[in-house]
C-alpha positions as CSV (number, residue, x, y, z in Angstrom):
1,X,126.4,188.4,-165.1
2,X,129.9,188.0,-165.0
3,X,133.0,189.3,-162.5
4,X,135.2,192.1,-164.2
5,X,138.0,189.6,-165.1
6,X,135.4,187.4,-167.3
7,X,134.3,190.7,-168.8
8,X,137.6,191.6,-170.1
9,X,138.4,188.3,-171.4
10,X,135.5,187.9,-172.9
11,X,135.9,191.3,-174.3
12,X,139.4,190.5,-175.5
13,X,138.1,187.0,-177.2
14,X,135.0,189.6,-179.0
15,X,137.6,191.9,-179.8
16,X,140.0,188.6,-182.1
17,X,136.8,187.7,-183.5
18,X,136.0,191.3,-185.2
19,X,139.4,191.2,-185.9
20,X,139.1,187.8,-188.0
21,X,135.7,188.6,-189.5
22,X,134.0,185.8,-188.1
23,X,130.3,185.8,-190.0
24,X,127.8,183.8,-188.5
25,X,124.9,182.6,-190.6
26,X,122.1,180.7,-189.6
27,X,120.4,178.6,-192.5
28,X,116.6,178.6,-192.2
29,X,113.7,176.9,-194.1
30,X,109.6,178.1,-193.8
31,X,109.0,174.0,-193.2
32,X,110.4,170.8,-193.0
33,X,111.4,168.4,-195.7
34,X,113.1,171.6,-198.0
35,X,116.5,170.5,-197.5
36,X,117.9,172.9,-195.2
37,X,120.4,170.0,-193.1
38,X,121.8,169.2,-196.5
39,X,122.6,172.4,-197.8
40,X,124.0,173.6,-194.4
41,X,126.4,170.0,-194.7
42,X,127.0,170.9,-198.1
43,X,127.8,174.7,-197.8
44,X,129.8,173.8,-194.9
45,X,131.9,171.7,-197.2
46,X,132.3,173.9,-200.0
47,X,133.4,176.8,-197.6
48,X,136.3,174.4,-196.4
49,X,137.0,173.2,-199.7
50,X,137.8,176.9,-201.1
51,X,140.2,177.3,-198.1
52,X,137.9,178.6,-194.8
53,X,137.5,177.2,-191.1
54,X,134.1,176.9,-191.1
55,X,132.0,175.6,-187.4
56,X,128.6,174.1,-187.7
57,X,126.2,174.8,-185.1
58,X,123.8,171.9,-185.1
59,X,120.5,173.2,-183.5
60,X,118.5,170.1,-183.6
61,X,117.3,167.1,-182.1
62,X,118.0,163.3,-183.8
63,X,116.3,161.6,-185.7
64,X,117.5,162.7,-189.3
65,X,119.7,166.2,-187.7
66,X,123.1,166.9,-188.9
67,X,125.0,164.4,-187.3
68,X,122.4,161.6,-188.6
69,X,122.9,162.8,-192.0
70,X,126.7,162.9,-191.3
71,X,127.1,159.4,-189.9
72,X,127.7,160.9,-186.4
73,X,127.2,160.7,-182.9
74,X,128.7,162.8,-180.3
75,X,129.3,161.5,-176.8
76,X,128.8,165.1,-175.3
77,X,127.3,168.4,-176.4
78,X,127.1,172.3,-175.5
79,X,125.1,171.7,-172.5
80,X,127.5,169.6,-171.0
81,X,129.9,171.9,-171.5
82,X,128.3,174.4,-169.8
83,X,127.3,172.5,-167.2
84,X,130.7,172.0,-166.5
85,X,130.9,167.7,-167.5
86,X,132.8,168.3,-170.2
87,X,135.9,170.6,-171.9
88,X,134.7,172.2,-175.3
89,X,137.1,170.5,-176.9
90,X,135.4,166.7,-176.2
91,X,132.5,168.3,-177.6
92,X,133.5,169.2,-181.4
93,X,133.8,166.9,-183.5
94,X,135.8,166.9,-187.0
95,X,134.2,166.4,-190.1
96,X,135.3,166.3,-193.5
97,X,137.2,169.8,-193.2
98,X,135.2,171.5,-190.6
99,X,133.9,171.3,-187.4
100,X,130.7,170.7,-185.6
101,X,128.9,171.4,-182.0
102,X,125.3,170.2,-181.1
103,X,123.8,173.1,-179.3
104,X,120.1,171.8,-179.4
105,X,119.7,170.7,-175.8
106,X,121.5,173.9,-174.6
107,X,119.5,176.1,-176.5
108,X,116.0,174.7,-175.4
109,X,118.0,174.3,-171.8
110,X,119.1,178.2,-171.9
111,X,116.3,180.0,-169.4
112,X,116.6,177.2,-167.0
113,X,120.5,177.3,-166.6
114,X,122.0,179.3,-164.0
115,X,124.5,182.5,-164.4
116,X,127.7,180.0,-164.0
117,X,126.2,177.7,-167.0
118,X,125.0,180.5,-168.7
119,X,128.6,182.2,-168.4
120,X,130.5,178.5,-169.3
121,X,128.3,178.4,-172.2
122,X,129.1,181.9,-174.1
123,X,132.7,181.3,-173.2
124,X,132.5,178.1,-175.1
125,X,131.0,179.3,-178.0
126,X,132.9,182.2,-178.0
127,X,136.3,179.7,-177.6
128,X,134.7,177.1,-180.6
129,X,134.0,180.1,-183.0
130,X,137.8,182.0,-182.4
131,X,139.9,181.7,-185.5
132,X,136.2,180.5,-187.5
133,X,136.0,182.5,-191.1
134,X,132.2,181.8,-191.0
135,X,130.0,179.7,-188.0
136,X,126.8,177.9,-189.6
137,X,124.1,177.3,-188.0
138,X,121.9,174.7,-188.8
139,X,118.8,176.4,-187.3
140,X,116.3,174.8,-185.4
141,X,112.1,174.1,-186.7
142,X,109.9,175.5,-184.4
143,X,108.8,172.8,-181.7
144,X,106.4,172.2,-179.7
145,X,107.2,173.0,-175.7
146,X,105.3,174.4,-172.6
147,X,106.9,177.4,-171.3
148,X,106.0,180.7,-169.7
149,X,102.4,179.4,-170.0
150,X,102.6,179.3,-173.3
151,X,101.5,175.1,-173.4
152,X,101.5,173.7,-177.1
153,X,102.9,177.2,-178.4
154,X,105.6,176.6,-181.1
155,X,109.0,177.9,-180.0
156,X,112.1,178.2,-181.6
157,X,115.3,177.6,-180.2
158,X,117.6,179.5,-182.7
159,X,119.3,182.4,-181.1
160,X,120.0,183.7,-184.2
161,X,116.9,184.1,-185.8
162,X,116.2,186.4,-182.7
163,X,119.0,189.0,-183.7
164,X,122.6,188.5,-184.7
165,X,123.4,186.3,-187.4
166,X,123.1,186.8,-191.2
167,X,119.7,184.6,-192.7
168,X,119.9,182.2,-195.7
169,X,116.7,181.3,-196.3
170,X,116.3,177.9,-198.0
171,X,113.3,178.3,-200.7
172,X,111.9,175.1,-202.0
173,X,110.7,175.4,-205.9
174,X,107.2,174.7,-204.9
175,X,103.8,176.6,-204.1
176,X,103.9,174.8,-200.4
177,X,107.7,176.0,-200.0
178,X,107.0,179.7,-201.2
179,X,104.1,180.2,-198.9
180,X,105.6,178.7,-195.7
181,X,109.4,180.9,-196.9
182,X,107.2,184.2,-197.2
183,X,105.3,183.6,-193.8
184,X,108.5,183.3,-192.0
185,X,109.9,185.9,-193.3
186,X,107.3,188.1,-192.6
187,X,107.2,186.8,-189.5
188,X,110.8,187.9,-188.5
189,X,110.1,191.4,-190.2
190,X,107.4,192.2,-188.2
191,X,108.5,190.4,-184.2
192,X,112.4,190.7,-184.8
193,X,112.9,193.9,-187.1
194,X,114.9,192.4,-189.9
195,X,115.5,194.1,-192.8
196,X,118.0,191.8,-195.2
197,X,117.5,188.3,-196.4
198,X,119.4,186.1,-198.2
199,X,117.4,183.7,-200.3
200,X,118.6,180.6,-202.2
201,X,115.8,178.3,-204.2
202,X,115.9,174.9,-203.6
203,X,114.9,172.1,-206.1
204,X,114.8,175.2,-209.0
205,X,114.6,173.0,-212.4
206,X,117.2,176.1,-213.9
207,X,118.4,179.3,-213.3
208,X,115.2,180.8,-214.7
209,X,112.8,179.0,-212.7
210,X,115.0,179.8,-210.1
211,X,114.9,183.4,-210.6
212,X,111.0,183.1,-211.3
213,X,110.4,182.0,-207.8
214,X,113.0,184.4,-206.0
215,X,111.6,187.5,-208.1
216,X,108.1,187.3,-207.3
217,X,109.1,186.8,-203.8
218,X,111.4,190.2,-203.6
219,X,108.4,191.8,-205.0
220,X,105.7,190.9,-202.5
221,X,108.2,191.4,-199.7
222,X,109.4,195.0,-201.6
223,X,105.2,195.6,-201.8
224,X,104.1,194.8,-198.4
225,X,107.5,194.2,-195.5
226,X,109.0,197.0,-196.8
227,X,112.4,194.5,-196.9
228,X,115.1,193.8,-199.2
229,X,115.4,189.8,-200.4
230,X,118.9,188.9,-202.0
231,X,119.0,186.3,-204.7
232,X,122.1,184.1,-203.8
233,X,121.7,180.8,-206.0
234,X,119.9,178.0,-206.9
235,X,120.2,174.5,-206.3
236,X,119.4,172.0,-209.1
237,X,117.7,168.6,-208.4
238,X,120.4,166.3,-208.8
239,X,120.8,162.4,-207.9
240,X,124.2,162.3,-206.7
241,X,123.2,165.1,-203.8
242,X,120.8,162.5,-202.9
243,X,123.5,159.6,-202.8
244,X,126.0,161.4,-201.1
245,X,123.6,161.9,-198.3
246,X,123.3,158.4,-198.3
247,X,127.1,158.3,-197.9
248,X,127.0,160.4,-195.3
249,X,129.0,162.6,-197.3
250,X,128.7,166.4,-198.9
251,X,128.2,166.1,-202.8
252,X,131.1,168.4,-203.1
253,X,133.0,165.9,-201.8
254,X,131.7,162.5,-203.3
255,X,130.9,164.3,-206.5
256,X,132.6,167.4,-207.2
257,X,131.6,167.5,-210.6
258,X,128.2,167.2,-210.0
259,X,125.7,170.2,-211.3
260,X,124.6,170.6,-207.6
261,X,128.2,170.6,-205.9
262,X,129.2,173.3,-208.5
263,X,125.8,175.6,-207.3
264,X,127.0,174.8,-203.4
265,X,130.2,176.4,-204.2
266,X,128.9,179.5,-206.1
267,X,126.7,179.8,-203.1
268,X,129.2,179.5,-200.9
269,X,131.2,182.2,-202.0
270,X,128.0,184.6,-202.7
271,X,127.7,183.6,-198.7
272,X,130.6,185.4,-198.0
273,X,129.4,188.8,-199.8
274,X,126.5,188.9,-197.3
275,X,126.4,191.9,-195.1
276,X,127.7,191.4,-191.3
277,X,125.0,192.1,-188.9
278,X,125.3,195.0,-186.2
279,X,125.6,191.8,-183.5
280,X,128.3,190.5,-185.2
281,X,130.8,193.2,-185.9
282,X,130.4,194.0,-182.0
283,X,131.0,190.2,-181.0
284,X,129.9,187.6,-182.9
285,X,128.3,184.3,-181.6
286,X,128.8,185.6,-178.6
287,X,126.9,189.0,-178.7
288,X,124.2,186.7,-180.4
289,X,123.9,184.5,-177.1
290,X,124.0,187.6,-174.9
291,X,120.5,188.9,-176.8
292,X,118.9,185.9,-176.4
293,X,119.8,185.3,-173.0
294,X,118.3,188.7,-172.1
295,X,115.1,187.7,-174.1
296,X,114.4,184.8,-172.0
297,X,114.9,186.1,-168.8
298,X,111.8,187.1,-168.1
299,X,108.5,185.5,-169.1
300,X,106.7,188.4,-170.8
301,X,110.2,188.6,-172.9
302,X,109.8,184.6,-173.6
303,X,106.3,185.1,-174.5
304,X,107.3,187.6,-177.2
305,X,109.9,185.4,-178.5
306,X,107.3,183.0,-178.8
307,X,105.4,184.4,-180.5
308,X,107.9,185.6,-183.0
309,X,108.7,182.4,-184.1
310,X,105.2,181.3,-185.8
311,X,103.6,180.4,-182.2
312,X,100.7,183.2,-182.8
């Protein structure tokens, strides 16, 4: 895909970002409405409070994505990059204390784009995530598309829940959110071979109902996926979460102090104790975009991927 010159620089930029440790994690939810924007914004914030460069990966469309919650608009976004309007650096925007790309249009734009976009584009990510501690990604719901003949079928965009990245998977305190957590799970065990999951609740009353919910869940999943769930935190319902949101702010930012900004940064350090993935100790985002290239280069590949991500 690319000439030997662009292999060994791309090499050489794989090779800093071992070097740094770069861990990517892609923050996932069973459903919408469990708060998985917020806590990306939120654990984004408390990484860069305690001292990390941190890069958000925004995986989906406006209304109400990451830059709606964050008061944002960008002018230009991966896909122009890689189609060649744009340099990466008119594409990342600053936040408060870390930085963030939109990738949703390249992402659903990926199969379509020739080898010279497809080359721009891992070079850009591979240039936004050098010198990154850890690269969030704010993962995109499955949406409704017509590809590969597969018209209606639910596809998601996320390269990383393919292969690559390390999963936080954003639980919601409720029957609903359990049910819809556990089926996507189960889901990625079965079409994508994962093994490890990290799992925060959501909305948990206290640390016991918190642990209720997570240990019942580790069970099933020891019982019947044969996988291993890893209890990370909790987050608290909490009022000022909800009017720094408003303020287009992190909580750990407008309210420090605040029973949920505290749990964002003990979850943002227990983040940082997740295992790296096989992808990422070979090449980070990068390696991740290769895989998913190669899955949706052919249809019958597509199809599968499909149908990994909940279209079946």
């Amino acid at each position: 895909m690319r000439s030997d010159g662009g292999a060994d620089q791309a090499e050489g930029l794989r090779r800093l970002l071992v070097l740094n440790q770069t861990q990517v994690i892609t923050v996932v939810a069973g459903k919408a409405g469990v708060g998985r924007t917020s806590a990306t914004i939120n654990l984004a914030a408390a990484l860069a409070r305690s001292g990390k460069d941190v890069l958000v990966l925004d995986e989906n469309h406006g209304p109400d994505n990451l830059l709606d919650h964050m008061g944002m608009s960008a002018k230009h976004d991966l896909l122009d990059v890689a189609q060649g309007k744009c340099g990466l650096c008119e594409a990342v925007l600053t936040a408060k204390g870390f930085g963030i790309l939109s990738t949703a249009r390249a992402m659903q734009a990926l199969a379509k784009l020739d080898q010279a976009a497809q080359q721009r584009l891992e070079n850009a990510l591979t240039e936004a995530s050098d010198g990154a501690d850890v690269v969030l990604v704010d993962a995109a719901m499955p949406v409704l598309n017509q590809v590969a003949g597969l018209a209606g079928k639910a596809v998601a965009v996320s390269p990383s829940l393919a292969s690559g990245a390390a999963l936080l998977v954003l639980v919601e305190a409720t029957p609903s959110g359990i049910t819809e957590s556990y089926a996507l799970i189960k889901r990625l065990v079965l079409k994508n071979a994962r093994q490890q999951f990290g799992i925060a609740i959501n909305k948990a009353g206290n640390e016991q109902a918190a642990m209720m919910v997570f240990e019942n869940m580790a069970k099933v999943a020891r019982r019947n996926l044969s996988v291993r769930l890893e209890y990370l935190g909790y987050i608290p319902p909490d009022e000022r979460l909800k009017c720094a949101m408003q303020l287009g702010k992190s909580v750990v930012e407008a309210f420090p102090d605040a029973a949920s900004a505290k749990s964002y940064l003990k979850l943002s350090q227990k983040l940082l104790c997740l295992p790296m993935q096989r992808d990422e100790t070979e090449g980070g985002v990068s390696a991740i975009i290769q895989n998913l290239m190669r899955q949706v280069s052919q249809p019958a590949a597509l199809a599968r991927y499909c149908e990994a991500s909940g279209a079946g």
